[in-house]
N, C-alpha and C positions, 0 to 999 in steps of 0.2 A: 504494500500500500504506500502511496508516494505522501512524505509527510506535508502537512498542511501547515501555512503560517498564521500566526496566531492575528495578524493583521486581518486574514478571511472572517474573524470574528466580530459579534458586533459589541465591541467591547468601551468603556469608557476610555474616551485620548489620552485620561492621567496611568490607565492601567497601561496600556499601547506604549506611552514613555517609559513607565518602569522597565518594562520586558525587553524596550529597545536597547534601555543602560546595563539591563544584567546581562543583556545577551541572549536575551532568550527569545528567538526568533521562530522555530519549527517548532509544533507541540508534538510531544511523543504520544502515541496510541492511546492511554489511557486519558490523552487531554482530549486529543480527537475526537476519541468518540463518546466522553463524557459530557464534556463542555457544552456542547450545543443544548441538548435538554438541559442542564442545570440553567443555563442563562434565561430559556425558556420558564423556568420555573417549576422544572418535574425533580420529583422524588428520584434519586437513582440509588441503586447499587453496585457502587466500580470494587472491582476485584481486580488487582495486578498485585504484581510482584515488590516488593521494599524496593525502594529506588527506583520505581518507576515515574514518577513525576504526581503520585495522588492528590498530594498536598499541594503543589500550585495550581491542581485543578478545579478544587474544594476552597481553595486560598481565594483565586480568583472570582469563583462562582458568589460566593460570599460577600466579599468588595464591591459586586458589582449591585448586590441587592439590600446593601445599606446608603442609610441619607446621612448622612455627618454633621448636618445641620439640625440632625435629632438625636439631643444627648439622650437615648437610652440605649440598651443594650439588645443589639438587633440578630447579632449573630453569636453563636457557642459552639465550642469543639471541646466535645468529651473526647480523654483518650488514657490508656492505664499507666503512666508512668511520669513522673518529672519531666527526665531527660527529653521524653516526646513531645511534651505541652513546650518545652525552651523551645525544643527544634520549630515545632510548629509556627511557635510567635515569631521564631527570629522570620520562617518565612514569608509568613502573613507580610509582617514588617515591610519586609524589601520590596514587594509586590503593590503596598501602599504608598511608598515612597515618596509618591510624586500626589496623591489625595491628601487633599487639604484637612489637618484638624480629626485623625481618623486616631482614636483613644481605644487601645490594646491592653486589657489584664491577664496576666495571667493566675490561676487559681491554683496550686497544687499542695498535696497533704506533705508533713514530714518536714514542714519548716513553719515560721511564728506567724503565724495572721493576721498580727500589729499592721505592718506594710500591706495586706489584701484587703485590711478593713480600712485601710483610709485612701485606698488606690478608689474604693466602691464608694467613696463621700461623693465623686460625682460619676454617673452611670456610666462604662465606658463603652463603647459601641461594639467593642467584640470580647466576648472571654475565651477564653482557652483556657482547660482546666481538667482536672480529675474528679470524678464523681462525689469521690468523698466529701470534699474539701468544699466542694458547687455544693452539694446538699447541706452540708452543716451552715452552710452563709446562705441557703436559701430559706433555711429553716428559723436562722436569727431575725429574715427579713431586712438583713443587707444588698441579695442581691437579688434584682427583682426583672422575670423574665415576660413579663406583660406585652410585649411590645417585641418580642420575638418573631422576628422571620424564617430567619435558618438555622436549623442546629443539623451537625456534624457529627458523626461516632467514628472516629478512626482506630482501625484496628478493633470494629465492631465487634468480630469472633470476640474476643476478649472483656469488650462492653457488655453484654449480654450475655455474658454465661459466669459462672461459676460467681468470686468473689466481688465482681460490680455489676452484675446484674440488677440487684432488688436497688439499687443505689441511682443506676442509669434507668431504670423506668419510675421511681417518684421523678427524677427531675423531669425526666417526658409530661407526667402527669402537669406540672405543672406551667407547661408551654403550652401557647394555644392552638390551638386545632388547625384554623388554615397555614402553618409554618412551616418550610421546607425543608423537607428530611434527609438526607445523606446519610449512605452507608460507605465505609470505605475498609477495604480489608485483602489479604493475601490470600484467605481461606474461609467459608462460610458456609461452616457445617447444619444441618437438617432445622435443627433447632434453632438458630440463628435466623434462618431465612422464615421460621414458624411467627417468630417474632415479628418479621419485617413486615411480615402479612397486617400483624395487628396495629405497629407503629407507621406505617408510611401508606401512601395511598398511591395506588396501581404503579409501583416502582419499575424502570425500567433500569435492566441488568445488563451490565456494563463487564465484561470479561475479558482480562486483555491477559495472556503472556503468564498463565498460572502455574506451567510447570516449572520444579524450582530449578533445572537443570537446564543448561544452555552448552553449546558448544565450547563456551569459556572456560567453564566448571569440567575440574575432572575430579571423580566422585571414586571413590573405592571403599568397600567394607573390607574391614580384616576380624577373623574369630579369636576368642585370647583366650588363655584360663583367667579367670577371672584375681586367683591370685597376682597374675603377672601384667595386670593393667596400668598401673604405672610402669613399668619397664616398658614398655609396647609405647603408650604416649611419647617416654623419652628419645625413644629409637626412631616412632613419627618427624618429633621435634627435631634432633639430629639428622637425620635423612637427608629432610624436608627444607631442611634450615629457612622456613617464610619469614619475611621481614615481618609481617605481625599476623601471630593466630590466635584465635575466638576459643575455647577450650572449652564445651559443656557439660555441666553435672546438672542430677538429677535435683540433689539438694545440697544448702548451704553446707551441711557439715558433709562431702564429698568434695564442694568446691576451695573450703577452707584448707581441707586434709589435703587434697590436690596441689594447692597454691605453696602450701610450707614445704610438701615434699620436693615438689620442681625447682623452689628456692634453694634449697638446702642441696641439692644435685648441681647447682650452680646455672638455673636457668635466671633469667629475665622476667619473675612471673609476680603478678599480681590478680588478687582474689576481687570478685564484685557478688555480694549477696547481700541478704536482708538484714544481717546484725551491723552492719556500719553506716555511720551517721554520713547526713546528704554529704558535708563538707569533706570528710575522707570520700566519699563516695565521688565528688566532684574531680579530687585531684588526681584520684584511681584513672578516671575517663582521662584526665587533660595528660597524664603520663602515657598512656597506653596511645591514644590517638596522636600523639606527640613526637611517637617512638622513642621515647628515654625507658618503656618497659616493650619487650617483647611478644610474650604471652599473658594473654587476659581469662583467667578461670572463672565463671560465670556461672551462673540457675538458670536456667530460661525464661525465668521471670524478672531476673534480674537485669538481661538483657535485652530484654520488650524494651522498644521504642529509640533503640542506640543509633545515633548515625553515624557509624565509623567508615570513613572513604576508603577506597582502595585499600579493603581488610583482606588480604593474600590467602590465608587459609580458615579454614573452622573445622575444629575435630572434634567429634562426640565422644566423649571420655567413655557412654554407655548410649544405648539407642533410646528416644526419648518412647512414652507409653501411647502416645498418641504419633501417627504419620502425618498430618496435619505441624505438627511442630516440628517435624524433621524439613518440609517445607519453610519453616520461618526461619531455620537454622541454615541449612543452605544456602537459603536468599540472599543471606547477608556478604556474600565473597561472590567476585565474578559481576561486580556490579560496572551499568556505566560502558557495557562491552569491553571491560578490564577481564583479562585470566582471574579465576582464582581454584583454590584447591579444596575441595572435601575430602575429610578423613573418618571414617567411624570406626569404633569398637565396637563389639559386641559379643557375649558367652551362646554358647549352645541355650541355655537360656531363653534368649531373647530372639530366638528363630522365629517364633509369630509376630513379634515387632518389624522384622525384618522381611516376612512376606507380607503384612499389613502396607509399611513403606514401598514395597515393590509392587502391590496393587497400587495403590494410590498412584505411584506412577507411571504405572505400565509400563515397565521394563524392569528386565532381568539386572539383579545387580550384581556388578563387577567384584568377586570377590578376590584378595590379594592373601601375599602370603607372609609370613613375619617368622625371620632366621631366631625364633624365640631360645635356639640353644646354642646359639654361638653368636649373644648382641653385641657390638663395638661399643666401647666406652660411648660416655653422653659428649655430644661436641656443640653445647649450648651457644646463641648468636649471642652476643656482645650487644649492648645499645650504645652507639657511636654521642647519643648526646644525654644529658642529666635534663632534671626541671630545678627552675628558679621561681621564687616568687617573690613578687612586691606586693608588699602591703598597700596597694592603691589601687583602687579601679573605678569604675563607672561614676561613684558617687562622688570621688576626687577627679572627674571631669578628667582624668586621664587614659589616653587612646592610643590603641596602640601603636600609630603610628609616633606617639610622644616618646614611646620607649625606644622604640626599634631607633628614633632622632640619636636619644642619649647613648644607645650603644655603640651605632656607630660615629657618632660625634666625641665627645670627650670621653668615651670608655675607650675608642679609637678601636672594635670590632667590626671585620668584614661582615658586610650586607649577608654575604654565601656562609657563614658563621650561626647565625641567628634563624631557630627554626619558629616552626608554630607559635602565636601570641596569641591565650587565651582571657577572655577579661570577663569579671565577673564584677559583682556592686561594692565589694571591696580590695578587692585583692587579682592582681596581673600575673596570671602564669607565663613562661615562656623556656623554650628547649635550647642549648646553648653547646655547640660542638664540648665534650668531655675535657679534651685538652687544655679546652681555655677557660674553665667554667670558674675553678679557683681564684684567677686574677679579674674577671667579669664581676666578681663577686664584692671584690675587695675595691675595683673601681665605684661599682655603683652607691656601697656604703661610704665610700668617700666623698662623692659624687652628688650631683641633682638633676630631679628628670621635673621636666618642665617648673626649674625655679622651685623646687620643692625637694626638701628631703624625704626620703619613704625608705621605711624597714626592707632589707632584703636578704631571702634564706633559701639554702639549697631544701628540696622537700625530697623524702627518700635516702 
C-alpha cells in the first residue's frame, strides 16, 4: 500500500505545522487507516504492533476535537503505567506545538498528588492518566469529566481486564454518552472486544501489522533444565553480546534473583519490578536507555508501557503463561525496520506454553540448541559510558541544551563525548564517555551551568 501524507488529511494548519517541524510527513498504516474515521468522529478499534505510530494517531485525533478556548477537560487517555502516560504526554505535546493555549495533565499513581491537585485548580483540556489515580481525583471531585468528548484506553487489553478493569469502567460511567471512544492495543482478547461491545458504539476495527515477528526479528526457543537457566541466559548474553537486552521474568522475586546473579557474574545488569520507588525506578530506565547498563531484568508488568529505541534483543528468562504477552515481549526489539533479536527459554514444562505461542502464531518455532556441557566462560559487554546527575531540571528552567552548552564550553568536552540528556522536574541525567567521566565531574562541581551552581553525582 503506497503511504499516504498526512497533508491528504483534513487536518487543523497548526496540527499540518507541527508534523511538518517533526518531520513527520507519511502516516504509517495504523494512521492511515485509523485517522480518517477518528476525525470523522467514529468509535475505532486500532490494533498494531508497539511502535507502530498509535499514539500520534489517537494524539492527533484528539487535538483535532478539542476547543482550547474551553477551559475544561475534553479529552483522556487511560493507560496502565507511568512510564506510558510520560510517553504519551510528551507526544501529545509535540503534536500541539504549534495550538495555541492547549493545557496537558498528566495523572498517575505512585507519586504525591500535591502537584495533580493544583495542576486541576484550572481544568486542563486533556488528561493523560492511570485509572487509579483518575478515579481517586474523580471521586474527590477535582477532576470533573462533564464536558468530555474523547476518551482513549491505550493498551486497552490491559485497561479492561484483570487489575484496572472495575477502575476503567467507573471512570467510563462517569463520561457522557455521546463521547468518542478509542481502543488502542497490540492484542485484544474475547473478553476485551465483549467489553467494547458495551462501551463504544458500532466501532470500526482497525488491524494493522499484529504479528509480532517481522523479517527483522530473529526469534529462537532453546529447552534448558531448569536448574541450569541462569547459565543458558549467560551463555545467551555472551554469544549474543547485544548492545542492550530486555530480560523477562515471570515475577519480581525471579527478576531480582536474576538481576544480583548477572551482577555478581560480572554482567551490566539492572532489575525493574514492583518493590522500587518511581525515582530508583526513573534512573533504572535513564541508565539502561542511556546505555551506561547493558541488560534490563524486568516483570512484564513492569515493563508495560516502556519506550526503549532501538532495544537489540529481548530474552524470556521463562515463556510467559499467556501467548498474547509473548506478543508484547517481542514487539519490543526489531522496531522502526531496525534488526532485533529474540531469545526464549523454556523447561519440558512449559511445552503447552510453547505450542499455545506457536498457535497464536502460526508457525513452527525454530528451536536451537545450547552446548549446556561444555559452556565458555561468561564474556559480559562492558558499558562504554556511566550516568551523571545534576541536581537541576525543568523547575530550575534548565535544558538540556544549557548542559550539553557547559560541557562542552568550560568543562571543555567533545560534542561526540556526551550521550543521552534526560531531564526531569528536578534533576538532569546525562551518559558521559567512562574515560572522562571523573574529570567531567570534578569540572562541573567546580563549575556553573547557566550562571548557577547545581549538585553533581555519578549515580550507580
Amino acid at each position: 500500500m503506497e503511504a499516504k501524507p498526512f497533508s491528504s488529511l483534513p487536518l487543523n494548519p497548526a496540527l499540518l505545522q507541527a508534523l511538518d517541524s517533526l518531520e513527520f510527513r507519511q502516516m504509517t498504516p495504523i494512521q492511515a487507516q485509523s485517522l480518517p474515521p477518528m476525525l470523522e468522529g467514529r468509535d475505532v478499534i486500532g490494533q498494531a504492533r508497539t511502535g507502530s505510530g498509535k499514539t500520534a494517531a489517537y494524539g492527533l485525533a484528539l487535538l483535532s476535537r478539542i476547543d482550547p478556548r474551553l477551559t475544561r477537560t475534553q479529552a483522556l487517555v487511560l493507560c496502565p503505567t507511568r512510564e506510558l502516560a510520560d510517553q504519551i504526554a510528551k507526544e501529545i505535546r509535540r503534536l500541539a506545538r504549534c495550538l495555541p493555549n492547549v493545557k496537558l495533565t498528566v495523572l498517575s499513581g505512585g507519586i504525591s498528588k500535591r502537584p495533580q491537585l493544583a495542576s486541576l485548580e484550572h481544568d486542563p483540556h486533556i488528561v493523560v492518566g492511570m485509572a487509579g489515580r483518575v478515579q481517586q481525583l474523580l471521586e474527590q471531585g477535582v477532576l470533573k469529566l462533564g464536558e468530555l468528548r474523547v476518551l482513549v484506553l491505550d493498551e486497552a487489553d490491559r485497561m479492561l481486564d484483570g487489575d484496572f478493569e472495575e477502575a476503567s469502567r467507573a471512570i467510563v460511567e462517569q463520561t457522557p454518552k455521546n463521547r468518542q471512544t478509542l481502543f488502542f492495543s497490540a492484542t485484544f482478547p474475547e473478553a476485551v472486544r465483549g467489553l467494547s461491545r458495551r462501551l463504544q458504539r458500532q466501532p470500526l476495527e482497525v488491524t494493522i501489522d499484529t504479528a509480532p515477528t517481522t523479517p527483522q526479528v530473529e526469534q529462537t526457543f532453546f529447552e534448558v533444565d531448569p536448574a541450569r537457566r541462569l547459565d543458558a541466559l549467560a551463555h545467551l548474553l555472551s554469544e549474543h553480546r547485544p548492545e542492550s537486552a530486555l530480560v523477562f521474568c515471570h515475577t519480581k522475586k525471579d527478576a531480582q534473583e536474576v538481576e544480583t546473579k548477572l551482577v555478581k557474574r560480572g554482567f551490566s545488569a539492572l532489575g525493574l519490578h514492583g518493590d522500587i520507588e518511581q525515582r530508583e525506578r526513573d534512573e533504572v530506565l535513564v541508565r539502561f536507555t542511556n546505555g551506561s547498563c547493558r541488560v534490563l531484568v524486568a516483570t512484564d508488568i513492569a515493563a508495560r508501557g516502556l519506550d526503549i529505541k532501538e532495544l537489540a534483543a529481548v530474552i524470556s528468562y521463562e515463556l510467559p503463561l499467556e501467548a498474547d504477552l509473548h506478543v508484547h515481549r517481542v514487539g519490543r526489539t526489531g522496531r522502526a525496520g531496525r534488526s532485533g533479536l529474540a531469545l526464549h527459554l523454556f523447561s519440558s514444562r512449559e511445552r503447552s506454553r510453547l505450542a499455545a505461542i506457536e498457535q497464536r502464531l502460526g508457525m513452527k518455532a525454530a528451536i536451537g540448541k545450547l552446548p549446556m556441557s561444555a559452556l565458555k566462560p561468561d564474556r559480559p559487554v562492558a558499558a562504554d559510558v556511566v550516568t551523571l546527575c545534576v541536581d537541576g531540571g525543568r523547575r530550575d528552567k534548565l535544558r538540556p541544551g544549557d548542559l550539553l552548552g557547559a560541557l562542552t564550553g568550560d568543562a571543555g568536552v567533545a560534542k561526540e563525548a556526551v550521550g543521552k540528556i534526560s531531564t526531569f522536574d528536578t534533576r538532569t541525567y546525562f551518559a558521559i564517555d567512562k574515560r572522562q567521566a571523573k574529570a567531567v565531574l570534578q569540572k562541573l562541581r567546580e563549575g556553573k551551568i547557566k550562571g548557577k551552581s547545581f549538585r553533581v553525582r555519578p549515580i550507580g
